[in-house]
LUMDRENKOL-465439 format. One record per residue: x, y, z of N, C-alpha, C in turn. Coordinates in steps of 0.1 Angstrom, whole numbers, plus 5000, padded with zeros to 4 digits. Each point is the difference from the previous one (the first is absolute). Last residue first. Layout:
(r (X, Y, Z), (X, Y, Z), (X, Y, Z))
...
***
This chain:
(r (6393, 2051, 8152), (4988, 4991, 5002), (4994, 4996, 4988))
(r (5048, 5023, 5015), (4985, 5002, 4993), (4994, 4986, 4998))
(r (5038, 5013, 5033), (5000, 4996, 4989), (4984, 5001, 4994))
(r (5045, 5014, 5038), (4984, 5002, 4999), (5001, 4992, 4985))
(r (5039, 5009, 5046), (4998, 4995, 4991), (4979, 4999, 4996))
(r (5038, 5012, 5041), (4987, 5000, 4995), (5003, 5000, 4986))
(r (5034, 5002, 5034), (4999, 4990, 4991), (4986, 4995, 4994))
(r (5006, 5038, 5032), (5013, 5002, 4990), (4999, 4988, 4988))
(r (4960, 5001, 5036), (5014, 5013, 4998), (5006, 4997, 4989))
(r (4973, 4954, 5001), (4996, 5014, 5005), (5015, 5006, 5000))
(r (4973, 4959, 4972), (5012, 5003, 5007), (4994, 5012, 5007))
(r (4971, 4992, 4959), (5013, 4987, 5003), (5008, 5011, 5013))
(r (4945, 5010, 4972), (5013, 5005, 5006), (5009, 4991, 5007))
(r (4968, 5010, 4954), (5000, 4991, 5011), (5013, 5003, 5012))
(r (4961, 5025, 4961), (5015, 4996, 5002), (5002, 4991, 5012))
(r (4962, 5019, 4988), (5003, 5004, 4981), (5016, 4992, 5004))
(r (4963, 5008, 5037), (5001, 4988, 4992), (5004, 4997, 4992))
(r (4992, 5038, 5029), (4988, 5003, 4987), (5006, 4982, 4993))
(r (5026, 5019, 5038), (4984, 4995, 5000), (4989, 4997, 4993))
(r (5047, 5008, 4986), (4997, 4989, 5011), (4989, 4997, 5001))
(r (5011, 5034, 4977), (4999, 4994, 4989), (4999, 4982, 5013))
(r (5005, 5039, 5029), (4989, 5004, 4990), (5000, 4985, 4989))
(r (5038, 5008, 5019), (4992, 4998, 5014), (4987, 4995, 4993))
(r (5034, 5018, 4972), (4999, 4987, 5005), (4989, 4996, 5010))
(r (5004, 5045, 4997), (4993, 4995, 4985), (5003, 4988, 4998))
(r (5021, 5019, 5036), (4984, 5000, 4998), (4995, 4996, 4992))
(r (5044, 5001, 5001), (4996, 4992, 5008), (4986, 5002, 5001))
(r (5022, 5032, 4974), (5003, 4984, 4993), (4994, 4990, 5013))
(r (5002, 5044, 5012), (4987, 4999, 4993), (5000, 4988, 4989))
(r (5039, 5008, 5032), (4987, 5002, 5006), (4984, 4996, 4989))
(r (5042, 5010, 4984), (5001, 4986, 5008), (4984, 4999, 5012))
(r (5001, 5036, 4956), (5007, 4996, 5012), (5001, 4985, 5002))
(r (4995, 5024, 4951), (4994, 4993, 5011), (5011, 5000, 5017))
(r (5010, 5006, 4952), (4991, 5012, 5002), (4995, 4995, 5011))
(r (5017, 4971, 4972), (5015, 5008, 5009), (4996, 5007, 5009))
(r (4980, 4954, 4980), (4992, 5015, 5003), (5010, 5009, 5004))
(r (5017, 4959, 4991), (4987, 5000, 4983), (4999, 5013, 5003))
(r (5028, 4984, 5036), (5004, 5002, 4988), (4993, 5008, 4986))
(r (4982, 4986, 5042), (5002, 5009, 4999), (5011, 5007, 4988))
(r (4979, 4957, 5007), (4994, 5009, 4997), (5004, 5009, 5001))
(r (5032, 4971, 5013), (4993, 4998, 4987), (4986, 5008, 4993))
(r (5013, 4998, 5048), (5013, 5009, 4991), (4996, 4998, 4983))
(r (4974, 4974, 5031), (4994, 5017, 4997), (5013, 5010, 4999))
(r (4996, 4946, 4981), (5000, 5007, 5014), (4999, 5014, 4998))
(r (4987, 4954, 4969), (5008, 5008, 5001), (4998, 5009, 5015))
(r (4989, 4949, 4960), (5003, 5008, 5020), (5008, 5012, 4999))
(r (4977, 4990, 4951), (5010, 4995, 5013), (4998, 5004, 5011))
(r (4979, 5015, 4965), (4987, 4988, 5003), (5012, 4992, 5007))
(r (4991, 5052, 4976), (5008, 4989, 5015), (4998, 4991, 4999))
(r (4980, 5035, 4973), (5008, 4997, 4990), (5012, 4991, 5011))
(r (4955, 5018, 5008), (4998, 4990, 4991), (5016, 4998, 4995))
(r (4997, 5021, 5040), (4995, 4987, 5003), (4997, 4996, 4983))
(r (5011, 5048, 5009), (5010, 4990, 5005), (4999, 4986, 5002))
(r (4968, 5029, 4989), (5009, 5003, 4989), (5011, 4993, 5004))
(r (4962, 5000, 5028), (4994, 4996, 4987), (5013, 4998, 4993))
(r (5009, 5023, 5039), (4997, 4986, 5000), (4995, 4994, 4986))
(r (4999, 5048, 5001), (5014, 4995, 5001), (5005, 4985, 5002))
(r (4955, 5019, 5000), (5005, 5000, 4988), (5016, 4997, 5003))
(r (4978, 5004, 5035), (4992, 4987, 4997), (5010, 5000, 4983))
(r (5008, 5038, 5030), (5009, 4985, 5003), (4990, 4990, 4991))
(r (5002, 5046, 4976), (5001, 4993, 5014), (5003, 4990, 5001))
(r (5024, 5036, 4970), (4990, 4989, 5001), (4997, 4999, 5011))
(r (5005, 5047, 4976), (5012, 4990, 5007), (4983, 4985, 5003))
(r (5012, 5036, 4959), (4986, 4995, 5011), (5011, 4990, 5007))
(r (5017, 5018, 4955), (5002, 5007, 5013), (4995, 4997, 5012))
(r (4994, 4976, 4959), (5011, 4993, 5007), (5000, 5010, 5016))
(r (4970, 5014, 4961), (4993, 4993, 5006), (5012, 4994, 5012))
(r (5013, 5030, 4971), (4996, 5004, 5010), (4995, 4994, 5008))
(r (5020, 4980, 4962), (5012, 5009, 5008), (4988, 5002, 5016))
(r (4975, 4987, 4962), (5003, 4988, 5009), (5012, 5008, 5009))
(r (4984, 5030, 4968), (4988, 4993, 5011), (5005, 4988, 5006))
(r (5032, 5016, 4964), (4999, 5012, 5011), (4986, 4998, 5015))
(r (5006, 4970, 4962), (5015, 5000, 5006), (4999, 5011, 5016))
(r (4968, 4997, 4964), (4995, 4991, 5009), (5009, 5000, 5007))
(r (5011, 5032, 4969), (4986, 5002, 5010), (4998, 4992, 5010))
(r (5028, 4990, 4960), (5003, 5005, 5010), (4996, 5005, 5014))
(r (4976, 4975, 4963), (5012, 4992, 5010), (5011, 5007, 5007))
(r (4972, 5022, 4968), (4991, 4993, 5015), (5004, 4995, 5006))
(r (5027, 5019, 4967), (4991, 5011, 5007), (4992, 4993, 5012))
(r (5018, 4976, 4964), (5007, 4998, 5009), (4997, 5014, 5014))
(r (4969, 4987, 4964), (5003, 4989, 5005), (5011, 5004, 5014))
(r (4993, 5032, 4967), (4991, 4998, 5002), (5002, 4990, 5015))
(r (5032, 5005, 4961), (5000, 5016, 5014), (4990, 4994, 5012))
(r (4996, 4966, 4961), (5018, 5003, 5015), (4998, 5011, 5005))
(r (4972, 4999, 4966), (4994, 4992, 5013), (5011, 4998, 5008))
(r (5012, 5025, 4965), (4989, 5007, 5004), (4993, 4991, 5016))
(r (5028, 4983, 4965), (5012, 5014, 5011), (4985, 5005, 5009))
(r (5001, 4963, 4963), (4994, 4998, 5009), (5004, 5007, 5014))
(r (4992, 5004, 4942), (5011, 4993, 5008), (4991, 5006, 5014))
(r (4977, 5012, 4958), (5010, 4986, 5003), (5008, 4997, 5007))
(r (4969, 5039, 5001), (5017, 5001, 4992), (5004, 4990, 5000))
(r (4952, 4995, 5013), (5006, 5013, 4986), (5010, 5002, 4999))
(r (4993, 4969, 5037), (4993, 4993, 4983), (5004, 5011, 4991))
(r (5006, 5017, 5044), (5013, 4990, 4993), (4995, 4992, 4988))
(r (4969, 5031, 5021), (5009, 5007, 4998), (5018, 4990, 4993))
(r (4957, 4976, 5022), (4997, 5012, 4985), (5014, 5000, 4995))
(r (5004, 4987, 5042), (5000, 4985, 4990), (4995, 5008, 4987))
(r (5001, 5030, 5033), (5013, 4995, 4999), (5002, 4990, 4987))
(r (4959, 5014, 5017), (5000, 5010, 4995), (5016, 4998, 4997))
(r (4981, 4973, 5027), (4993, 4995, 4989), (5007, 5013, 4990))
(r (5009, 5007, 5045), (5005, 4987, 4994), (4996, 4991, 4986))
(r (4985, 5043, 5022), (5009, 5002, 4994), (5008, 4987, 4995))
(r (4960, 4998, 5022), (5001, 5006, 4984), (5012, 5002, 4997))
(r (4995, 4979, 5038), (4995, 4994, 4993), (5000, 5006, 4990))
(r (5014, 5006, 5045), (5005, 5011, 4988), (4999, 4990, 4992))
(r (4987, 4980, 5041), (4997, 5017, 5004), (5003, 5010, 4984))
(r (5014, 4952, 5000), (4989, 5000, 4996), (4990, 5015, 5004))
(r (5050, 4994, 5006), (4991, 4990, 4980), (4989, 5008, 5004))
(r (5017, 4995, 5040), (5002, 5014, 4995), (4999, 4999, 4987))
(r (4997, 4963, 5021), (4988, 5006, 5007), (5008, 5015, 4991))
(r (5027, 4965, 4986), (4987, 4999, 5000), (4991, 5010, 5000))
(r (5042, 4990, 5022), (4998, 5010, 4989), (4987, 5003, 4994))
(r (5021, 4973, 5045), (4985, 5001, 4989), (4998, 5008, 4994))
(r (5036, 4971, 5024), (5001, 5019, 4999), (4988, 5001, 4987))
(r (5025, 4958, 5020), (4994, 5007, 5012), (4994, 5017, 4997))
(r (5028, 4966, 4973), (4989, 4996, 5002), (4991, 5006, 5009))
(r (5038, 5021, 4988), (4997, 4996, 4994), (4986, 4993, 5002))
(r (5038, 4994, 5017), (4993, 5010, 5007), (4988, 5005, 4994))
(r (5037, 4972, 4982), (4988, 4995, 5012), (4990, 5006, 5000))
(r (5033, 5014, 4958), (5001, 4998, 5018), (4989, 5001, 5004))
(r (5012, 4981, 4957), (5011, 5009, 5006), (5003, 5006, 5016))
(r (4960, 4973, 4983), (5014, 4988, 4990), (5013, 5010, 5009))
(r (4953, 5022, 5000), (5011, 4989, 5009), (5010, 4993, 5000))
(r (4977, 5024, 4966), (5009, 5013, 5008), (5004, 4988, 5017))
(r (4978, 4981, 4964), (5014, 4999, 4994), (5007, 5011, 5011))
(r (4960, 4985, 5009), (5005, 4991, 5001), (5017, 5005, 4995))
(r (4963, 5033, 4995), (5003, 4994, 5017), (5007, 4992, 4997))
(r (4981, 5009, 4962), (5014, 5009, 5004), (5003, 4999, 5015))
(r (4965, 4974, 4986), (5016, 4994, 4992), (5006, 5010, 5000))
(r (4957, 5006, 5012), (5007, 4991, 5012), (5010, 4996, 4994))
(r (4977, 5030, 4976), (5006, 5006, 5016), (5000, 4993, 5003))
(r (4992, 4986, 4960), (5008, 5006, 4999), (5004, 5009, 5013))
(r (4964, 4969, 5000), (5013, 4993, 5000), (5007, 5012, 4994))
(r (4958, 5019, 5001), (5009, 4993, 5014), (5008, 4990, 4999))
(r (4987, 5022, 4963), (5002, 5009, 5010), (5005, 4995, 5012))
(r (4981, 4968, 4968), (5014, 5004, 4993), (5003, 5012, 5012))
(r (4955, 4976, 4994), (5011, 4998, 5012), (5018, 5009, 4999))
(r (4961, 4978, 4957), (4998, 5005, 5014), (5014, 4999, 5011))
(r (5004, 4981, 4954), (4985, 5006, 4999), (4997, 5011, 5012))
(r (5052, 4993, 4986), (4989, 4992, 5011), (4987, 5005, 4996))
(r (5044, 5019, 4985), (5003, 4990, 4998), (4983, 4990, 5007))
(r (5022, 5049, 4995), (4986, 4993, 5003), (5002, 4988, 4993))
(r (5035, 5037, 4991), (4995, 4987, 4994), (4985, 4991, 5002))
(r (5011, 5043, 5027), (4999, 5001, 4983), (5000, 4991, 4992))
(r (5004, 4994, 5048), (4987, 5006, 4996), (5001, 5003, 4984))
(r (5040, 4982, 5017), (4985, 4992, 5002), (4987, 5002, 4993))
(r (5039, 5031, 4999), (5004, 4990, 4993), (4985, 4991, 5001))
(r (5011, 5031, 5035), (4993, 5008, 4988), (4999, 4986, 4993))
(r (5019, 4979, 5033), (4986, 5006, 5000), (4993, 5007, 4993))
(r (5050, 4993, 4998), (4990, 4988, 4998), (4987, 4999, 5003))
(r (5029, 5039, 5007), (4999, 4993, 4986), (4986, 4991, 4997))
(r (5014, 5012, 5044), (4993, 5006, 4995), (4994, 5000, 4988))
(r (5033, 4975, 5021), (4989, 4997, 5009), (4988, 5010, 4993))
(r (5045, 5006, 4984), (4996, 4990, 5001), (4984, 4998, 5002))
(r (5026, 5036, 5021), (4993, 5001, 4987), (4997, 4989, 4992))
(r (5015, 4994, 5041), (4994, 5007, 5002), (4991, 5009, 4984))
(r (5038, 4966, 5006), (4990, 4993, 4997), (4987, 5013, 5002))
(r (5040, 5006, 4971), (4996, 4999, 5013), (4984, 4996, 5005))
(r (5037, 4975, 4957), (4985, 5011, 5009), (5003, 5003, 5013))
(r (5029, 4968, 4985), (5005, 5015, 4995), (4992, 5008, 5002))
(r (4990, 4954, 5000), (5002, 5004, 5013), (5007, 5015, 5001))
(r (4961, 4970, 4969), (5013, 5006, 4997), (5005, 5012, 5017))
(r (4957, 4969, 4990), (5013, 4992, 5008), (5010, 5008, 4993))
(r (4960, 5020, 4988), (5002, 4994, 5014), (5011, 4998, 5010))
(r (4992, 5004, 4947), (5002, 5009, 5008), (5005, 5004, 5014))
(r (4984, 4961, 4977), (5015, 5000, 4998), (5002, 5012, 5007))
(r (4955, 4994, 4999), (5006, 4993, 5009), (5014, 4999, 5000))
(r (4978, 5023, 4970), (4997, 5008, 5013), (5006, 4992, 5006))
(r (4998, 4978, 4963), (5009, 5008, 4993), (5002, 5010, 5018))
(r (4963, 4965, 4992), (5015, 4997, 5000), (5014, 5008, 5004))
(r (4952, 5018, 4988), (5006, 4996, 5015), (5010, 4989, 5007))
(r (4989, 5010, 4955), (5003, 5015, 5003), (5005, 4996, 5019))
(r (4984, 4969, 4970), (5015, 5003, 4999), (5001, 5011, 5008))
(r (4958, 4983, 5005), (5010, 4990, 5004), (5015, 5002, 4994))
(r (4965, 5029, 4986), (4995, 5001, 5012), (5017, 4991, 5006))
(r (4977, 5005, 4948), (5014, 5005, 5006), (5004, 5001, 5020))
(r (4961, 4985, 4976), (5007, 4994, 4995), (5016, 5008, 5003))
(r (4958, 5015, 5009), (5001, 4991, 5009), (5014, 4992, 4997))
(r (4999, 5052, 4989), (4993, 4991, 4996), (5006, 4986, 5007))
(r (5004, 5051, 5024), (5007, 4992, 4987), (4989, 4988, 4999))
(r (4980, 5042, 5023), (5009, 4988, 5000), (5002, 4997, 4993))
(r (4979, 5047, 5003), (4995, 4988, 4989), (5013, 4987, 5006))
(r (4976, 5049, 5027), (5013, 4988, 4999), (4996, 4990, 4986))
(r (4969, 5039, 5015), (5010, 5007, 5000), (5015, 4991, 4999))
(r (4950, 5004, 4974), (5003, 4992, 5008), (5021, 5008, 5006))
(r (4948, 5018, 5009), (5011, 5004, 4987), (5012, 4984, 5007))
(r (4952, 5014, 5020), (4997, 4994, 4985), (5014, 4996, 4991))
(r (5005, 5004, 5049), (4988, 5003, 4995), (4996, 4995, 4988))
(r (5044, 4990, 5007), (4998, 5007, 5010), (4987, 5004, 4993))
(r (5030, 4953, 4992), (4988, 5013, 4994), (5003, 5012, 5014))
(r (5027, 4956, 4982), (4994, 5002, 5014), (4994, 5013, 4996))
(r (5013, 4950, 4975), (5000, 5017, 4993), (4996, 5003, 5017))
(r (5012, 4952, 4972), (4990, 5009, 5014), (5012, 5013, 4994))
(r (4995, 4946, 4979), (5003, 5013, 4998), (4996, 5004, 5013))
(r (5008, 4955, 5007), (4990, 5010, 4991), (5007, 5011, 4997))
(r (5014, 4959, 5028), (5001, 4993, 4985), (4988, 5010, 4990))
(r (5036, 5005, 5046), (4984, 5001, 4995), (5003, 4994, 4985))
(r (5028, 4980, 5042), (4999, 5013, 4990), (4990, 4996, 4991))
(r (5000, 4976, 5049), (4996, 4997, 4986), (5005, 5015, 4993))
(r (4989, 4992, 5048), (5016, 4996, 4995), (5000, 4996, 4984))
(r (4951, 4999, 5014), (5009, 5009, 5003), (5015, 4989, 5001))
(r (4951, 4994, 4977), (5015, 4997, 4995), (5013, 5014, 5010))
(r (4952, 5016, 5003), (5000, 4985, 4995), (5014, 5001, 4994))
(r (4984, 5032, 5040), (5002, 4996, 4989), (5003, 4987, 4995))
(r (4990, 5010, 5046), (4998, 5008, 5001), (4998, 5005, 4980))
(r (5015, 4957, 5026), (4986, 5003, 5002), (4993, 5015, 4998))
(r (5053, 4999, 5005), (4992, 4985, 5006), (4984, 5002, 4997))
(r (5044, 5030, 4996), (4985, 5005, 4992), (4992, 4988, 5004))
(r (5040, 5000, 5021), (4997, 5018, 5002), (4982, 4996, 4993))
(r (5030, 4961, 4992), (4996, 5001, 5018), (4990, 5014, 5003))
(r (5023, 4998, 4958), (4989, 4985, 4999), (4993, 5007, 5019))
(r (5036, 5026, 4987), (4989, 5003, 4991), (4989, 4989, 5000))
(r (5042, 4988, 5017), (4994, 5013, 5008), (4988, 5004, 5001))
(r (5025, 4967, 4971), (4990, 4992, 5013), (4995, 5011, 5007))
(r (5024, 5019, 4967), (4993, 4989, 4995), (4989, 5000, 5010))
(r (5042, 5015, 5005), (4994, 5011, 4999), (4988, 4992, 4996))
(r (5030, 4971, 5010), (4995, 5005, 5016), (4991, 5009, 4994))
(r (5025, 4985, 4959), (4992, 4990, 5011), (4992, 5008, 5009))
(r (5032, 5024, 4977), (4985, 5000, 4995), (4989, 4993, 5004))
(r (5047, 5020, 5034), (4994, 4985, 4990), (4985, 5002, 4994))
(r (5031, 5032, 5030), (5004, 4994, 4985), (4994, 4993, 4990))
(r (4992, 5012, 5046), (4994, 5010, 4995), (5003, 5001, 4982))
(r (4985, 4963, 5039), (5011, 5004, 4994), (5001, 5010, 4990))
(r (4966, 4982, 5043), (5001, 5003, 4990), (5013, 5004, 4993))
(r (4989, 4987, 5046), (5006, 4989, 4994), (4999, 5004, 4980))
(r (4989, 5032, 5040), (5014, 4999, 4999), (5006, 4987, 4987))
(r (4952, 5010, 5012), (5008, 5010, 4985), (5012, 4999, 5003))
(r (4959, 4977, 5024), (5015, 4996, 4994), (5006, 5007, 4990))
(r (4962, 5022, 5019), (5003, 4993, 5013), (5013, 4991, 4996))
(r (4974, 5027, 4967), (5010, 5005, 5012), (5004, 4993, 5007))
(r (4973, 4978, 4969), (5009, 5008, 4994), (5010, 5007, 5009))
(r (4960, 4988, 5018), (5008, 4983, 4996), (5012, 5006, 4994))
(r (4970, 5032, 5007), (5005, 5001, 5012), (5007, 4985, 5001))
(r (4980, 5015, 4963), (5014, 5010, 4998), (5000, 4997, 5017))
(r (4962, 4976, 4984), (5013, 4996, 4994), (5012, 5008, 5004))
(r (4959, 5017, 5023), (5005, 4979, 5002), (5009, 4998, 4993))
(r (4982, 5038, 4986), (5004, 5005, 5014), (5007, 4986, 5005))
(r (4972, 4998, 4958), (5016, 5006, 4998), (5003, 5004, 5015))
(r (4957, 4979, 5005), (5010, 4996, 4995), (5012, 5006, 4993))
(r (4970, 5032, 5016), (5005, 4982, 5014), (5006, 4995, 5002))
(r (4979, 5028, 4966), (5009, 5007, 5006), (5009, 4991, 5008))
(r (4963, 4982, 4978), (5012, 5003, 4991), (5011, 5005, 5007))
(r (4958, 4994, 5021), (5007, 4989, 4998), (5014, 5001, 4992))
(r (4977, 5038, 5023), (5000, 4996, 4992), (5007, 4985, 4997))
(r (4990, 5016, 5053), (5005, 5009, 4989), (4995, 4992, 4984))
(r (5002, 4986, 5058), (4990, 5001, 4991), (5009, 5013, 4986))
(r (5027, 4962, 5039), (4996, 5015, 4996), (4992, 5003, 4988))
(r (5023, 4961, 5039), (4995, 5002, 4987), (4995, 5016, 5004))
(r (5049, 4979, 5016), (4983, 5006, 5004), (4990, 4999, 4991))
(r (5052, 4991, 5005), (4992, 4987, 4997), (4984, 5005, 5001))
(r (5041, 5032, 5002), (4995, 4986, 5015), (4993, 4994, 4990))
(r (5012, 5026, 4971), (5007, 4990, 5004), (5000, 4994, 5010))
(r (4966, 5025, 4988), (4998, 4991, 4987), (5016, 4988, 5011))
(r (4988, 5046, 5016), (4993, 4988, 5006), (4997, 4985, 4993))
(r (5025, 5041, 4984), (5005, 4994, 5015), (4990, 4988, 5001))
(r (4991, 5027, 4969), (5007, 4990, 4992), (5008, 4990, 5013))
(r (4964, 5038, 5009), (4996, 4983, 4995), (5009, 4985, 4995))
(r (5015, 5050, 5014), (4995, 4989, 5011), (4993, 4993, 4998))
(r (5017, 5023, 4964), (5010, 4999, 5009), (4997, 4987, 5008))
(r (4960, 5009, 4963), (5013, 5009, 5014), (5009, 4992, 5001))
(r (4972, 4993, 4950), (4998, 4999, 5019), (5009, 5004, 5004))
(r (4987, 5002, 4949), (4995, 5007, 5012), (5004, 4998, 5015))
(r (5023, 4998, 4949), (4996, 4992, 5012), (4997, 5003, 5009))
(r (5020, 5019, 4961), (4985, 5001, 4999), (4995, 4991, 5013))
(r (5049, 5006, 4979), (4990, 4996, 4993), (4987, 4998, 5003))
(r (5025, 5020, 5029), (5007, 5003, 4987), (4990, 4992, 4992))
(r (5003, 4988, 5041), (4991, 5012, 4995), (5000, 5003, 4987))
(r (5026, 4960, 5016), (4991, 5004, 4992), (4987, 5009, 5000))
(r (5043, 5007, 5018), (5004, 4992, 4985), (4980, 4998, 4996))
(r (5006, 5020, 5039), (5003, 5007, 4994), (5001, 4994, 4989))
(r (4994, 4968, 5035), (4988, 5011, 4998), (5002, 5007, 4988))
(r (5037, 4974, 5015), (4988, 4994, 4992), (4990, 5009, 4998))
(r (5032, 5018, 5020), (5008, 4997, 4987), (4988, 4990, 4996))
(r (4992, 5010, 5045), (4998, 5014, 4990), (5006, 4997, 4985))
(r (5003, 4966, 5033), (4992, 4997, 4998), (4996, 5013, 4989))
(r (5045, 4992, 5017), (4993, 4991, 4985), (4984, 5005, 4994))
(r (5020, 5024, 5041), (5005, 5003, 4989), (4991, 4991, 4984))
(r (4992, 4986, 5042), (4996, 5013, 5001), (5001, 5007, 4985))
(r (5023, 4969, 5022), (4993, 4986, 4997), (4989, 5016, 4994))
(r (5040, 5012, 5017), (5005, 4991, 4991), (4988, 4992, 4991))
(r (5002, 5019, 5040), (4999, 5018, 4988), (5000, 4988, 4988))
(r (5000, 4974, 5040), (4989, 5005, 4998), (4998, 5012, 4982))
(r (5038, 4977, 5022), (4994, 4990, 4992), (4982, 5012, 4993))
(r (5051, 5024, 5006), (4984, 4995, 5009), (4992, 4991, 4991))
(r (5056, 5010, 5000), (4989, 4995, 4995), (4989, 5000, 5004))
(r (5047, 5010, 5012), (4992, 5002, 5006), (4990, 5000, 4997))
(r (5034, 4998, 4976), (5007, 4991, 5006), (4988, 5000, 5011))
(r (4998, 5025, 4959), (4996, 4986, 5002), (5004, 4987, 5010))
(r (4997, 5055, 4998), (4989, 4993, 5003), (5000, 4987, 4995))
(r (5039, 5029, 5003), (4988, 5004, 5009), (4993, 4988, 5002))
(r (5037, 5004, 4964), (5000, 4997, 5012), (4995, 4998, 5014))
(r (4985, 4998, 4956), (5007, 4990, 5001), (5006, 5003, 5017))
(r (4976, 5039, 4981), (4991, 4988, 5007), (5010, 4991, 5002))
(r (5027, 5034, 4984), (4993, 5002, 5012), (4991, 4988, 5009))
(r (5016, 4997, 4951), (5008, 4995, 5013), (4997, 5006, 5012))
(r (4973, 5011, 4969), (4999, 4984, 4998), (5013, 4996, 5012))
(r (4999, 5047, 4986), (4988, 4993, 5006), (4997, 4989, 5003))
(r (5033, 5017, 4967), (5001, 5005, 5015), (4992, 4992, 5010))
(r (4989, 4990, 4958), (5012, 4992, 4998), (5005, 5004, 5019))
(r (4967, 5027, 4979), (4988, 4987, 5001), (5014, 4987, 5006))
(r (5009, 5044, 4985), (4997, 5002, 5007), (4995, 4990, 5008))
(r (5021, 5000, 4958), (5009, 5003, 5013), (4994, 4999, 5009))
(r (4976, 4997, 4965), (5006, 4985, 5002), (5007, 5001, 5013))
(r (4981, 5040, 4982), (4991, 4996, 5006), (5007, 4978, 5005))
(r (5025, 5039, 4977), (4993, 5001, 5013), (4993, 4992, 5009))
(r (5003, 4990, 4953), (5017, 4998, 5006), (4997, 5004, 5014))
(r (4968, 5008, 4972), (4999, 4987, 5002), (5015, 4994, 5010))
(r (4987, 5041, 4983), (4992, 5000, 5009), (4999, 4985, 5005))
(r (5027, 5023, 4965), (5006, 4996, 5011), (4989, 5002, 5012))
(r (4998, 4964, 4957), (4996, 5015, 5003), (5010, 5001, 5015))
(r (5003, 4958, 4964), (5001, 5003, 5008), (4998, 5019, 5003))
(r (4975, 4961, 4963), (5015, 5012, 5005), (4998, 5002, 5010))
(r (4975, 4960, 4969), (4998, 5009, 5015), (5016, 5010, 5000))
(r (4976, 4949, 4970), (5004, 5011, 5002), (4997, 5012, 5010))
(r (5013, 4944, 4999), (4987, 5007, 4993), (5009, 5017, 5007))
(r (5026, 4957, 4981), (5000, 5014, 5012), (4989, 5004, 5000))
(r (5008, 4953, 4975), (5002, 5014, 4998), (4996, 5008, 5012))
***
């Protein structure tokens, strides 16, 4: 069954706008990908996911977690920081279809953090605000149809996935299928489905603006429990994934330097190619400033140099 939701024309705007946009970046920013914005991005989409639920450490601790650094904070905090960075790091190989992958997600996400994770809850739970309780979840026993039933959802390709992606998050959190964790696998499974459609996608840490308008995002998930259907977190949801649309646009306006330009051109080379070849990738570039930045990726040992003038030829190291 369809879980339920109407289409508003704030929603219709707001698809257009998020639909415009998306082909700007497709054309802008993923043929010129900074490994760096790239590695930047994830790191704020982990922070944010789990601010959201109370995780005290920075940005720059979560940095120094993926060099490999140690870093003093809450053991607890640490560990969910360790799993959603196992979690990120192969989310391409997650399938946004499969109850499977959503499973092993939830196993890998909550690792040492809950007992029986990738496990649906075998309790009741309720989520309180103060003393009042403000969610009562469906009963344990209904949990594995219901999320049966989300998953057909899923794979119905008539969805757009943009509201899609949304659904199935309100959907999460109101089934709470999980003793723990249910928030952050519902923002990393609208990531996955909003990639399924485009890429780009992975590079756009909605997230961090979740978590700047925290009340209102709780105040969305209210507001859709009292009319049963789930129009309220679509406004909501796609409001921030417009926003982000509009922060990554500007972040593209920054012209690159040469080290970032090299970075961006060498992870995706690993043929012999020549500085017409780079100049192709960079249009924006002289011939002049394509030879320096070879010059450069020379010295610095990132490339190897074959031949001279004309039948120069380079290959990454």
């Amino acid at each position: 069954m369809k879980p339920p939701y109407h289409i508003t024309s704030e929603i219709l705007e707001l698809v257009s706008s998020i639909s415009r946009k998306t082909g700007e970046v497709n054309a802008r920013f993923l043929v010129n990908q900074n490994p760096k914005l790239r590695k930047q991005n994830q790191i704020k989409t982990i922070h944010s996911s789990l601010q959201i639920e109370g995780n005290t450490l920075t940005e720059e601790q979560i940095t120094a977690m993926i060099e490999n650094k140690r870093v003093a904070g809450p053991e607890k905090d640490i560990k969910e920081v360790l799993n959603a960075i196992e979690v990120y790091k192969t989310i391409k190989a997650w399938r946004h279809f499969s109850e499977i992958d959503f499973l092993k997600a939830h196993k890998l996400l909550m690792k040492g953090l809950v007992e029986n994770p990738g496990k649906y809850r075998s309790k009741n739970v309720g989520i309180t605000k103060g003393s009042k309780l403000d969610h009562q979840a469906p009963p344990p026993e209904n949990v594995r149809l219901l999320m049966l039933d989300l998953f057909k959802y899923v794979k119905n390709k008539s969805e757009l996935p943009l509201i899609k992606s949304c659904v199935f998050h309100y959907e999460l959190e109101f089934i709470h299928p999980f003793i723990d964790g249910n928030g952050r696998m519902g923002r990393l499974w609208q990531t996955l489905i909003l990639m399924d459609a485009h890429p780009v996608f992975e590079f756009l840490p909605f997230e961090s603006l979740v978590a700047k308008n925290q009340l209102r995002y709780y105040k969305s998930l209210s507001a859709s429990d009292k009319e049963g259907k789930s129009t309220r977190f679509i406004e909501f949801m796609l409001s921030m994934i417009d926003q982000s649309m509009d922060e990554l646009l500007q972040s593209r306006g920054k012209k690159l330097n040469e080290t970032e330009r090299l970075e961006i051109f060498l992870e995706s080379n690993d043929r012999e190619f020549t500085r017409k070849d780079y100049l192709k990738h960079f249009s924006e570039i002289s011939s002049a400033t394509a030879s320096r930045d070879l010059r450069l990726a020379v010295q610095k040992h990132l490339i190897k140099k074959y031949g001279d003038k004309k039948i120069t030829t380079y290959k990454k190291i």
